[in-house]
C-alpha positions as CSV (number, residue, x, y, z in Angstrom):
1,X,-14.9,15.4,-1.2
2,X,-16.1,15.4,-4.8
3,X,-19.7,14.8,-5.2
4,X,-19.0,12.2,-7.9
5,X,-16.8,10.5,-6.0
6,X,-19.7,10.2,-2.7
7,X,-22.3,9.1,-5.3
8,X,-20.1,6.3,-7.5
9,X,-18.2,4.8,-3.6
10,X,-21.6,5.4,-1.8
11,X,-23.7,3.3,-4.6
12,X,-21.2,0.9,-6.1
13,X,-21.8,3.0,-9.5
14,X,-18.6,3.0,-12.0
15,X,-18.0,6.7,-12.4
16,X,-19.4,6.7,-16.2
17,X,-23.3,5.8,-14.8
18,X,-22.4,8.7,-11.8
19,X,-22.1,11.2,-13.8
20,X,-25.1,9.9,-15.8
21,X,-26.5,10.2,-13.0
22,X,-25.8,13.6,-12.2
23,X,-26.6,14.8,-15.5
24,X,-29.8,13.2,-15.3
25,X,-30.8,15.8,-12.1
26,X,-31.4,12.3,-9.9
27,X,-28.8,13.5,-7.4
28,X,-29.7,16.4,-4.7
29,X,-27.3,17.9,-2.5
30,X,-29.2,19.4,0.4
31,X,-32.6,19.3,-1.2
32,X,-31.1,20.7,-4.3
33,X,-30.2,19.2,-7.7
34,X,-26.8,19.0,-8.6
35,X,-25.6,18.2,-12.0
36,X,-21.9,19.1,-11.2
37,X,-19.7,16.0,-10.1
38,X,-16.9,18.2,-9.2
39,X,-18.9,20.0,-6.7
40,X,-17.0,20.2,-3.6
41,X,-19.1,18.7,-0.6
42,X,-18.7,20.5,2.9
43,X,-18.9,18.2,6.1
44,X,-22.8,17.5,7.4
45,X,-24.4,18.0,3.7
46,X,-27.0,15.7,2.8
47,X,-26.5,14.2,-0.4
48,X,-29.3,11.6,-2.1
49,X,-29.4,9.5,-5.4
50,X,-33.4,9.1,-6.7
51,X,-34.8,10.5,-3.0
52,X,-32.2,7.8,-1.2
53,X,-29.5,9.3,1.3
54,X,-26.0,8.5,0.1
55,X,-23.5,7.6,3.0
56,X,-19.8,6.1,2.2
57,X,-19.1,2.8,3.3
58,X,-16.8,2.5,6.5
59,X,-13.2,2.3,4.9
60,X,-11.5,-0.7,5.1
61,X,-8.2,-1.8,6.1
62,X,-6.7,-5.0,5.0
63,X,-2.8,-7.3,6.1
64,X,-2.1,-9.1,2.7
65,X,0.6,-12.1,2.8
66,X,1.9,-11.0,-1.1
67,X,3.0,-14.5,-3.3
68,X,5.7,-13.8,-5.9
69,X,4.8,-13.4,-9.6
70,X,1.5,-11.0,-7.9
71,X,1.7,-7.1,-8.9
72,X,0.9,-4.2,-6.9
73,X,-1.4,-3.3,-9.5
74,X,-5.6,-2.9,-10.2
75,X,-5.3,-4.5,-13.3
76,X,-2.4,-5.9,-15.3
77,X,-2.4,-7.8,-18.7
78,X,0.4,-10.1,-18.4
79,X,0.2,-11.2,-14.5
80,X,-2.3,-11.6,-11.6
81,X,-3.3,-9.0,-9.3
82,X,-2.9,-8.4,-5.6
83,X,-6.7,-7.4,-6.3
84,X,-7.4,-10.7,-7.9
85,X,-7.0,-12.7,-4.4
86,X,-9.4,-10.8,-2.5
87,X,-13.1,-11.3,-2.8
88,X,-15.0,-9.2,-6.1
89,X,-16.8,-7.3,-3.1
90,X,-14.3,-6.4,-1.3
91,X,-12.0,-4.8,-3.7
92,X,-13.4,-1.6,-4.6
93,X,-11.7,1.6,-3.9
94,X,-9.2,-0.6,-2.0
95,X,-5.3,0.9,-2.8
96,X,-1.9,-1.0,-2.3
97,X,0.1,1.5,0.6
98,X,3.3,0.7,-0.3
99,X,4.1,-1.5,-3.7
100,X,5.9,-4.6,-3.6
101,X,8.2,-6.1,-7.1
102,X,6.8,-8.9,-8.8
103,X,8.8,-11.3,-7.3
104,X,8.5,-10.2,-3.9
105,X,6.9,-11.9,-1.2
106,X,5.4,-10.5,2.3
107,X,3.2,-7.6,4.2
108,X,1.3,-5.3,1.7
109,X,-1.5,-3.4,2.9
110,X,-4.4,-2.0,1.6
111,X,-6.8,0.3,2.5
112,X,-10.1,2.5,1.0
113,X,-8.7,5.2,3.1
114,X,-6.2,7.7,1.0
115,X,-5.6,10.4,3.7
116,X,-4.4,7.4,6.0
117,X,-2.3,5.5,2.9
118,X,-1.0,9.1,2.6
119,X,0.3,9.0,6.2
120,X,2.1,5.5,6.3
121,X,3.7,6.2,2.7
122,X,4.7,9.6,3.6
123,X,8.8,10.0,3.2
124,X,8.3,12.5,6.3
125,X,7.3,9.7,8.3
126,X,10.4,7.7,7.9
127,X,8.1,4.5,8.9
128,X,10.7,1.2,9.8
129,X,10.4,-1.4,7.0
130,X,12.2,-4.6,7.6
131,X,13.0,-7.0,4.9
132,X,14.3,-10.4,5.1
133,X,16.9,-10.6,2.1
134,X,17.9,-13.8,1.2
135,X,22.0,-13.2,-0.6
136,X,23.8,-14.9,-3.4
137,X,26.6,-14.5,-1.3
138,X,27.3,-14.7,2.5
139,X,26.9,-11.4,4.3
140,X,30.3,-9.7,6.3
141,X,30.4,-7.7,9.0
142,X,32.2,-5.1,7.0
143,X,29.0,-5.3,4.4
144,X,26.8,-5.0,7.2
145,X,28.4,-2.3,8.7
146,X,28.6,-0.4,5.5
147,X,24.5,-1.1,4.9
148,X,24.0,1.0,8.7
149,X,26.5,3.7,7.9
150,X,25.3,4.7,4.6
151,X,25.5,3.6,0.8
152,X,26.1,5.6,-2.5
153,X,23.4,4.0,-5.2
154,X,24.1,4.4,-8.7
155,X,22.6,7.5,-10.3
156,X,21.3,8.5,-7.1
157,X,23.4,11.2,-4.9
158,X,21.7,11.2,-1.3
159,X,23.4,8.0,0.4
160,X,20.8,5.1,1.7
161,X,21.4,4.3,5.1
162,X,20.2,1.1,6.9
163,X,18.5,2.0,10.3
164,X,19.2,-2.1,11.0
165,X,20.8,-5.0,9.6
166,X,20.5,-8.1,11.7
167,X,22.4,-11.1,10.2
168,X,19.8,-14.3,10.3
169,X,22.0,-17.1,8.7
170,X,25.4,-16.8,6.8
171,X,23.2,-15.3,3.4
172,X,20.1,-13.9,5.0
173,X,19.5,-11.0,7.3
174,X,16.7,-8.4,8.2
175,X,17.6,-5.3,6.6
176,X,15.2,-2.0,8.2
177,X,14.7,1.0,5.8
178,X,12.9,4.3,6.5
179,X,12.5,5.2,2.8
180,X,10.8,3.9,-0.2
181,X,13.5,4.4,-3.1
182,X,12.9,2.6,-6.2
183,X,14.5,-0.9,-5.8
184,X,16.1,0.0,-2.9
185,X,17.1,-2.5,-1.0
186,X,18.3,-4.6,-3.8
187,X,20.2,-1.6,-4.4
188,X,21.8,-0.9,-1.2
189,X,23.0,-4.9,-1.3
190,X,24.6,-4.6,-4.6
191,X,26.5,-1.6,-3.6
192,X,28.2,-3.4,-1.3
193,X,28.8,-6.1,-3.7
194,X,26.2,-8.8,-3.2
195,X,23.2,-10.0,-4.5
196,X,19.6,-10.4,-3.6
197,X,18.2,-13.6,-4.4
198,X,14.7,-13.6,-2.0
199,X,13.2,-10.5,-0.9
200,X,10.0,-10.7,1.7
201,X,8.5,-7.9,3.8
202,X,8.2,-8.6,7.9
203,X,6.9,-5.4,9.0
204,X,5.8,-1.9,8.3
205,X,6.4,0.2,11.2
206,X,4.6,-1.6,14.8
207,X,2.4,-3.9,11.9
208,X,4.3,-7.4,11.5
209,X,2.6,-10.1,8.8
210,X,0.5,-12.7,10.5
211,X,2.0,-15.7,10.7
212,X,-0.8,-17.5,10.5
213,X,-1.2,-16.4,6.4
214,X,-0.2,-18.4,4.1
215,X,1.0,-16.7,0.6
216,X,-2.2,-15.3,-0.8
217,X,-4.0,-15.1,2.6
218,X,-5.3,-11.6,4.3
219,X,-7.3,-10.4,7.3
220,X,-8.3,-7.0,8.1
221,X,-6.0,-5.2,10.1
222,X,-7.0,-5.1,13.6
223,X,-8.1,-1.6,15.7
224,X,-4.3,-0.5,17.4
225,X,-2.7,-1.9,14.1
226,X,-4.6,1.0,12.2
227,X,-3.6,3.6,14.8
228,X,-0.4,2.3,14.9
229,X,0.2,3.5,11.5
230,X,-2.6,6.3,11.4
């Protein structure tokens, strides 16, 4: 770890006033000044601001129920932020594992934790995703069958296959994926020549959305959930 990055996510410091810090000579690593923020820290080194021992906060991990018309996004100049529903103290350092379109709805989670966003995001993974697609035009089995065998997407070579596809009503079903291709599932239902009108994330591998969350809602992901995923 960098030993900017301990002193500005130990002390709630924007990165400018840690390396003021720094520069300054406040900041000692192991009873040593350190002016060098790109100083790679080893595990067990003692690292203190003004005489104060730095420690990171325990990283959090947080189940989001994502509204439409919300980006995946820390800041944005034209719409709202996932960021922006969550308390001001709670959202530093927090990242989106796994983004979700605008008009999207459904399980996002975030996390302070980039090693463990790494793993769930991972295309060598091949984590489950299932999506409830709402469809312009009612589903066949023929479609369906298609979706589990393998499409060809435009500009794209390496057919996208369906690991499930579970018809709910005549025009909505639970489509699983195991990758993360850019618009892929609207993609996949337009090559078989249909249309996605309402797209909404159940589940990311063992982790399902709490029911009990209305759109905008979130709770911190519970112990197995984590490891589930980790």
């Amino acid at each position: 770890m960098r030993l900017d990055f301990l002193v500005a996510n130990a002390t709630g410091l924007s990165r400018k006033d840690a390396k003021r810090a720094l520069s300054a000579g406040e900041v000692s690593v192991d009873g040593e000044v350190c002016r060098k923020g790109a100083v790679k820290l080893a595990a067990g080194q003692q690292v203190t601001l003004r005489g104060q021992v730095l420690t990171l906060p325990a990283d959090r991990y947080l189940m989001l129920h994502k509204p439409t018309g919300v980006v995946c996004a820390t800041e944005d100049s034209e719409h709202l932020t996932v960021l922006s529903l969550l308390p001001p103290d709670l959202r530093p350092g927090l990242v989106v594992v796994g983004r979700l379109d605008l008009d999207t709805t459904g399980l996002l989670l975030l996390t302070t934790d980039g090693q463990w966003s790494h793993r769930v995001t991972s295309p060598r993974r091949h984590c489950p995703k299932t999506y409830r697609v709402g469809l312009a035009e009612p589903m066949t089995e023929d479609a369906l069958g298609a979706l589990k065998r393998g499409v060809t997407l435009r500009n794209d070579p390496k057919p996208a296959v369906a690991t499930d596809a579970v018809p709910v009503t005549e025009r909505v079903i639970d489509l699983t994926i195991t990758e993360g291709r850019y618009h892929q599932v609207k993609r996949m239902v337009a090559a078989v020549g249909n249309r996605v009108c309402t797209l909404h994330r159940l589940s990311i591998g063992k982790v399902e959305l709490d029911a009990s969350l209305a759109p905008g809602e979130y709770r911190p992901l519970t112990t197995d959930e984590i490891a589930s995923l980790g």
